[in-house]
N, CA and C of each residue as an Amber inpcrd file, in Angstrom:
protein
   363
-136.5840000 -61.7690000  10.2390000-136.1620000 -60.4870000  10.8000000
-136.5980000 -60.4170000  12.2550000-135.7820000 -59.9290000  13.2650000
-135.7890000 -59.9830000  14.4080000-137.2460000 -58.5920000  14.9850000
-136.9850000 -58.2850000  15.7840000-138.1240000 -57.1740000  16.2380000
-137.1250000 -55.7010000  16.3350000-138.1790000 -54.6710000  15.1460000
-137.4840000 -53.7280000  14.7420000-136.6290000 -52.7520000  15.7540000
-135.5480000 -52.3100000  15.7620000-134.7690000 -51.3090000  16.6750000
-135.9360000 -50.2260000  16.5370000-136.1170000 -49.5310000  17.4870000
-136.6310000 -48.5330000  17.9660000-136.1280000 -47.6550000  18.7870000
-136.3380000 -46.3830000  18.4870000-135.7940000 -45.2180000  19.2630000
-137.0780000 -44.0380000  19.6910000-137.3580000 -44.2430000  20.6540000
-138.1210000 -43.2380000  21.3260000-137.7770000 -41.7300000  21.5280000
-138.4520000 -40.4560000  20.9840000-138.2320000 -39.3620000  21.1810000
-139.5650000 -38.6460000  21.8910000-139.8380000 -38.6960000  23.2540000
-141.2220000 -38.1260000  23.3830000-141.2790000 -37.4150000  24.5740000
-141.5440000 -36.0840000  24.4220000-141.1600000 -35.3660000  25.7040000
-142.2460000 -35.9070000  27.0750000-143.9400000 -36.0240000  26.7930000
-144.9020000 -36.4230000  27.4730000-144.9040000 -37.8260000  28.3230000
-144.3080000 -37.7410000  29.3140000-144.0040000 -39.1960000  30.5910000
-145.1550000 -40.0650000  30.1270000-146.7270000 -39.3310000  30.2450000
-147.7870000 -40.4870000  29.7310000-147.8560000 -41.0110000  28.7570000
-147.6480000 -40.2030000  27.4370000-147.5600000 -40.6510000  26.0570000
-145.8860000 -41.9510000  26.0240000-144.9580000 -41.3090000  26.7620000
-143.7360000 -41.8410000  26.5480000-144.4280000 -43.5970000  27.3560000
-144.7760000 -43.3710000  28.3010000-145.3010000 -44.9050000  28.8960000
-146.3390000 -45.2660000  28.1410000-147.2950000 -44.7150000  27.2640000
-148.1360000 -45.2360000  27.0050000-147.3520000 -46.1910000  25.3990000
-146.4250000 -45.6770000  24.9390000-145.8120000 -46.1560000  23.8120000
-144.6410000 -47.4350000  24.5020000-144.5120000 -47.4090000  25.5470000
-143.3190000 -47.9620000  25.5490000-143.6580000 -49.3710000  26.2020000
-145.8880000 -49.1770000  26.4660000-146.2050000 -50.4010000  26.8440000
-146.7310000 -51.1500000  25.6310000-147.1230000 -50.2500000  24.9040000
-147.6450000 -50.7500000  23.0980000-146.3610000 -51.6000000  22.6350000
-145.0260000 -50.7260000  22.5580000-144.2600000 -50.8410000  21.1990000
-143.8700000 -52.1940000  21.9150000-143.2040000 -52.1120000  23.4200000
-142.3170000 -53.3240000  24.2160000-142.3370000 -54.9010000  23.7280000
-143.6960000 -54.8150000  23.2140000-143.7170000 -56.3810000  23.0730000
-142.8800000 -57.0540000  21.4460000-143.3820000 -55.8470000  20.6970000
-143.2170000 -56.1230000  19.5060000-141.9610000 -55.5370000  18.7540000
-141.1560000 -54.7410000  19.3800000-139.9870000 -53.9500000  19.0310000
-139.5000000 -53.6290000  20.3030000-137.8940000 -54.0280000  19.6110000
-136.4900000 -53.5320000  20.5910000-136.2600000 -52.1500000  20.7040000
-136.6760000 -51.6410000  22.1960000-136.0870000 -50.1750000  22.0890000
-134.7850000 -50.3740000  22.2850000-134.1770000 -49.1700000  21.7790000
-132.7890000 -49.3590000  21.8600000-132.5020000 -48.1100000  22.5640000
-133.6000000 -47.4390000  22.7310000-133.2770000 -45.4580000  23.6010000
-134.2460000 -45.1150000  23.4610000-134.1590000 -44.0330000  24.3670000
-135.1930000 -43.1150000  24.8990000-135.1750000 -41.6660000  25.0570000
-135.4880000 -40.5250000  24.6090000-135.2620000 -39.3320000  24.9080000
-136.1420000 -38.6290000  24.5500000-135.5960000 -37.5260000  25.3970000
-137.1570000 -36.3490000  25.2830000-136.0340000 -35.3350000  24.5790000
-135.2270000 -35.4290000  24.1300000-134.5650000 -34.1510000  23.6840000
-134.5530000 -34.3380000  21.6600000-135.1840000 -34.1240000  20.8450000
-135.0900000 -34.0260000  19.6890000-133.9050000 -33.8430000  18.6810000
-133.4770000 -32.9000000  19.6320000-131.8990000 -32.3870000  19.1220000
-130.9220000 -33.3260000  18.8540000-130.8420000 -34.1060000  19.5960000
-130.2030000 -35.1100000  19.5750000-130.3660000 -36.3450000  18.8050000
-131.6890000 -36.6330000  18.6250000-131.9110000 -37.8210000  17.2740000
-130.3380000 -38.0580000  16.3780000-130.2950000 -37.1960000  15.4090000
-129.5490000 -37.3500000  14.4360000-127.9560000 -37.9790000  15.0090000
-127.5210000 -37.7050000  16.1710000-126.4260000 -38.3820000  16.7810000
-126.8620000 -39.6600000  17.8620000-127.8240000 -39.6240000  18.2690000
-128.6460000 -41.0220000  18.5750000-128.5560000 -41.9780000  17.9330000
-129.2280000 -41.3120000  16.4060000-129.3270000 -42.6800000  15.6310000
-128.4750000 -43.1110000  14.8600000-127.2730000 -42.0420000  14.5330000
-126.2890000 -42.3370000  13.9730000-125.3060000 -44.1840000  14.8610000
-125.7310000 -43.5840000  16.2370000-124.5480000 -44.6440000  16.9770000
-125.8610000 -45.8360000  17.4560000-127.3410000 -45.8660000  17.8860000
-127.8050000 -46.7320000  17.7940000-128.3250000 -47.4780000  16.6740000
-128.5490000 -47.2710000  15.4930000-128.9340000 -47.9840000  14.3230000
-130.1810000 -48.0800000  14.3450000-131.4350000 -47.5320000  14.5070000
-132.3440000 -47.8820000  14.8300000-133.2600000 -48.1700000  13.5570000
-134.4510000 -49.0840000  13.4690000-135.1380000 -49.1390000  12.0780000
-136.2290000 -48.3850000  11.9210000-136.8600000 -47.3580000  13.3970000
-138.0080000 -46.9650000  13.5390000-138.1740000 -46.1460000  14.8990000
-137.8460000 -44.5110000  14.4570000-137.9260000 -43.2570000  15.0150000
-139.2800000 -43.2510000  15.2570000-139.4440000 -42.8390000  16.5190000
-140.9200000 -42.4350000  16.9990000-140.6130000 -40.9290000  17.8280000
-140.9360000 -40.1450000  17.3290000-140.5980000 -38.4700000  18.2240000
-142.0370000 -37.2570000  18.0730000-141.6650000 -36.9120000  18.8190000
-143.0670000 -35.9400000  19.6350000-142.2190000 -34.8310000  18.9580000
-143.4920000 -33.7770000  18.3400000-143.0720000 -32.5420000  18.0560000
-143.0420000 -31.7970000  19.4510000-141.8700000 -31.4640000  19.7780000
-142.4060000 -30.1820000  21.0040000-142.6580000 -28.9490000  20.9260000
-142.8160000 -28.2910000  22.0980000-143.3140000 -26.9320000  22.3050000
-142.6880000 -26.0390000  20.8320000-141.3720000 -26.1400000  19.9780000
-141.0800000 -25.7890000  19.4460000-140.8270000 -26.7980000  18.2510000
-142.1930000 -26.3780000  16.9690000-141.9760000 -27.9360000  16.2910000
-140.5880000 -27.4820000  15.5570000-140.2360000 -26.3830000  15.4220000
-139.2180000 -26.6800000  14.0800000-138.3130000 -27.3600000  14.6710000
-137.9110000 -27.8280000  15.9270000-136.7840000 -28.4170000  15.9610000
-137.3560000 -29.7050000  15.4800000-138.4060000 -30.1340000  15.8820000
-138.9470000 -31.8780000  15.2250000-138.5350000 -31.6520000  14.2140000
-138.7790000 -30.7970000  13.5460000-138.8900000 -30.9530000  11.5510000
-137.7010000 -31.1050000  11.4320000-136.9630000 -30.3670000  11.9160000
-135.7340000 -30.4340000  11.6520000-134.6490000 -31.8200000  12.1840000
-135.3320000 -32.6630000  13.0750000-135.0410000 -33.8730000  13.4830000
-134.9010000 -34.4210000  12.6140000-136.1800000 -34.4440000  11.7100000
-137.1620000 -35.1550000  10.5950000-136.1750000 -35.2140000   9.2020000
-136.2580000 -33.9750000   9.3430000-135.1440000 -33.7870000   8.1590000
-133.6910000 -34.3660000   7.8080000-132.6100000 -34.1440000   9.6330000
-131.6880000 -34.6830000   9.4700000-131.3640000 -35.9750000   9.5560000
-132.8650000 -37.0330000  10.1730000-132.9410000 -38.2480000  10.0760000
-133.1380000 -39.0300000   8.6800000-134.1230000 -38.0920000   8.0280000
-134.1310000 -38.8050000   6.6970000-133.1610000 -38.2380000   5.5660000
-131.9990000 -37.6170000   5.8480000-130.6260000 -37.3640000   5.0860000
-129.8020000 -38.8590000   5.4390000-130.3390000 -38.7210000   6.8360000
-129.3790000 -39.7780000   7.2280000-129.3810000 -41.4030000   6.4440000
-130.9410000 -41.1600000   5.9830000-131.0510000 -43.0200000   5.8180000
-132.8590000 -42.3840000   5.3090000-132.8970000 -43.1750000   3.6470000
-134.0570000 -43.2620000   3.0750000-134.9260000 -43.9620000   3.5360000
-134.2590000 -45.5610000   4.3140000-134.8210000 -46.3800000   4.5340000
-135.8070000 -46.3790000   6.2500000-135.0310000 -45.6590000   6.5300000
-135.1870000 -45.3990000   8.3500000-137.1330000 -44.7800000   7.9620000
-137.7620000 -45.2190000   8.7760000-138.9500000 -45.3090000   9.6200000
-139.0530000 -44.5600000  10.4370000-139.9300000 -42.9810000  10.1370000
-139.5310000 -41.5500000  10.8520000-140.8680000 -41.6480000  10.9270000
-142.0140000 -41.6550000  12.5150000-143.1350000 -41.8920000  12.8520000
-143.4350000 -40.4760000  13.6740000-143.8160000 -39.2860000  13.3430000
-144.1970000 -38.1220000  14.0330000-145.4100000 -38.1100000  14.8170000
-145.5250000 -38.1840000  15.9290000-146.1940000 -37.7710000  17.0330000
-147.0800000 -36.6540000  17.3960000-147.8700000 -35.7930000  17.1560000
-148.6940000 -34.7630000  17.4580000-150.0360000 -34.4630000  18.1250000
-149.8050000 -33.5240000  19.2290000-151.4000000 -33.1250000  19.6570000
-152.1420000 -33.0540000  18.7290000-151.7750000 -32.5280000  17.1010000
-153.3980000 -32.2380000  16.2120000-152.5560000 -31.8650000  14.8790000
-153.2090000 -31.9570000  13.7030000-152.2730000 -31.8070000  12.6820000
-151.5680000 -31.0180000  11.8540000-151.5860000 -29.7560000  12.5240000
-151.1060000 -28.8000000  12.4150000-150.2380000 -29.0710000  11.4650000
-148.5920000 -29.8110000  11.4170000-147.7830000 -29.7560000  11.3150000
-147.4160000 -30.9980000  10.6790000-148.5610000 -31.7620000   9.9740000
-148.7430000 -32.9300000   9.1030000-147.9000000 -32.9050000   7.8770000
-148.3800000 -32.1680000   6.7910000-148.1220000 -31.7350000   5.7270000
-146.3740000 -31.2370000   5.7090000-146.3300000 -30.4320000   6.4900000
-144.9300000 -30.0230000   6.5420000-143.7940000 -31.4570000   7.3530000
-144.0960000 -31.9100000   8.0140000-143.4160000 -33.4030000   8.4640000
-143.3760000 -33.8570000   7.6460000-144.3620000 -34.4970000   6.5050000
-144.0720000 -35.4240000   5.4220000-143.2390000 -34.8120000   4.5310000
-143.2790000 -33.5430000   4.0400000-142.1540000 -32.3380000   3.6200000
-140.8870000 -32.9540000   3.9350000-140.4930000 -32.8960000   5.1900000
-139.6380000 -33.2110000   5.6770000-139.1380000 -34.7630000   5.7950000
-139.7660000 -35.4020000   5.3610000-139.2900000 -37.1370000   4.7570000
-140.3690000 -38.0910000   6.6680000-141.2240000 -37.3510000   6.9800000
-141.5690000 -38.1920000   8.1440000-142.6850000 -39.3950000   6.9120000
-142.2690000 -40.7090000   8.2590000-143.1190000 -41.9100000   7.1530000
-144.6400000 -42.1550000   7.3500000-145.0040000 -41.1680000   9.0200000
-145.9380000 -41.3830000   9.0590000-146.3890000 -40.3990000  10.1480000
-147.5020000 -40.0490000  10.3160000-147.5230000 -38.9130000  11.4400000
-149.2690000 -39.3900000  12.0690000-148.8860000 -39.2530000  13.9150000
-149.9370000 -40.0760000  14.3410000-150.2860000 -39.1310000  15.3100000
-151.5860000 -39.1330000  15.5440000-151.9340000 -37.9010000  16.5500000
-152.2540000 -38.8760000  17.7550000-151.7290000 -38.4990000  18.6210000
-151.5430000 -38.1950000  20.3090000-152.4160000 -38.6240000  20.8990000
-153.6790000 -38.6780000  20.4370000-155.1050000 -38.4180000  21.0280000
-155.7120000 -39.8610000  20.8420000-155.0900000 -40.6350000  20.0190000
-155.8890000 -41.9720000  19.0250000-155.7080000 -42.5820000  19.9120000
-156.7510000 -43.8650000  19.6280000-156.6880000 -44.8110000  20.5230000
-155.7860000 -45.8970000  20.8210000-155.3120000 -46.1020000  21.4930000
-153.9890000 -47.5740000  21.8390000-154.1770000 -48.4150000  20.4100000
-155.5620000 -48.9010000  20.0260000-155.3930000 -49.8970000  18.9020000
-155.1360000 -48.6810000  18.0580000-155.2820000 -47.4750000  17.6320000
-154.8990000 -47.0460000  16.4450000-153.8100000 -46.6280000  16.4180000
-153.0870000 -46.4060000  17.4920000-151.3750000 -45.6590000  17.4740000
-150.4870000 -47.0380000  17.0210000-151.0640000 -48.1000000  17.9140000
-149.9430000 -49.1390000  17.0110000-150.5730000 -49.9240000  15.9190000
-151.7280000 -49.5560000  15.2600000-151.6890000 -50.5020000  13.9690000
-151.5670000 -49.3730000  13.4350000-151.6550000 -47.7700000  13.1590000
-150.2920000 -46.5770000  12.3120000-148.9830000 -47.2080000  12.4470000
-148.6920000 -47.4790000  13.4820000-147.1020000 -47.6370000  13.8460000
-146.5630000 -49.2140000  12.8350000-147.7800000 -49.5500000  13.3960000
-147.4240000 -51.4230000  12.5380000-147.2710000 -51.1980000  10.9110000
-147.9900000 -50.1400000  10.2940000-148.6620000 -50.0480000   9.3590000
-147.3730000 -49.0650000   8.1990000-146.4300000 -47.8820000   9.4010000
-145.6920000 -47.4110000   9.2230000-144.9440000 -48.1690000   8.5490000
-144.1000000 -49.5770000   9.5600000-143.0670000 -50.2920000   9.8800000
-143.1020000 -51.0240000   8.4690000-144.3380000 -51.3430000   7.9260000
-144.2100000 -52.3410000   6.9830000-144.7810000 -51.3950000   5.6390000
-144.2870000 -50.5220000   5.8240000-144.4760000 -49.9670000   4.3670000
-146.3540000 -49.1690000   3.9030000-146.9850000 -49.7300000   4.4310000
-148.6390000 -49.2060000   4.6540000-148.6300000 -48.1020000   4.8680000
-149.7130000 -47.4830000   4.0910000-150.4680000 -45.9300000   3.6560000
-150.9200000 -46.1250000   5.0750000
């Protein structure tokens, strides 16, 4: 298997660079956006194997990302992003595969992310 499609959703420029120097080596982004809304027609036309999106200022639209991504595809890899965990419990509600807080360290955002990808608690 080649290196997983990836689709970036993250409104934060630092967080968005700080992921896009982690994920780059090891996964194909295939897009990038800070707009949430849009996921579900994103990923419809890029195919991606592994959603990474930032709840923003207004989480229900994440959840609701969350939601129409995992209608879309059981299999798809829905990785939620958060300042703090407010909004944990209700993401996994919503079919997210894994939810990573904001704050962790470089080695812990991508061995969650690695950990996501391959099926790992």
């Amino acid at each position: 298997m080649g290196k997983p499609r990836t689709l970036l959703a993250l409104t934060d420029p630092a967080i968005l660079d700080t992921f896009l120097r982690l994920l780059a080596p090891a996964f194909e982004i295939v897009g990038m956006h800070d707009d949430v809304t849009v996921l579900p027609h994103v990923a419809r036309r890029e195919r991606p194997d592994v959603v990474v999106l930032g709840l923003p200022a207004l989480p229900q639209a994440g959840l609701h990302a969350v939601s129409a991504l995992r209608d879309m595809s059981g299999a798809l890899c829905i990785i939620v992003v958060a300042a703090d965990a407010t909004f944990a419990a209700r993401a996994f509600q919503c079919g997210a595969s894994a939810y990573i807080l904001e704050t962790a360290s470089e080695a812990d955002l991508l061995a969650g992310i690695r950990a996501a990808v391959s099926g790992r608690p």
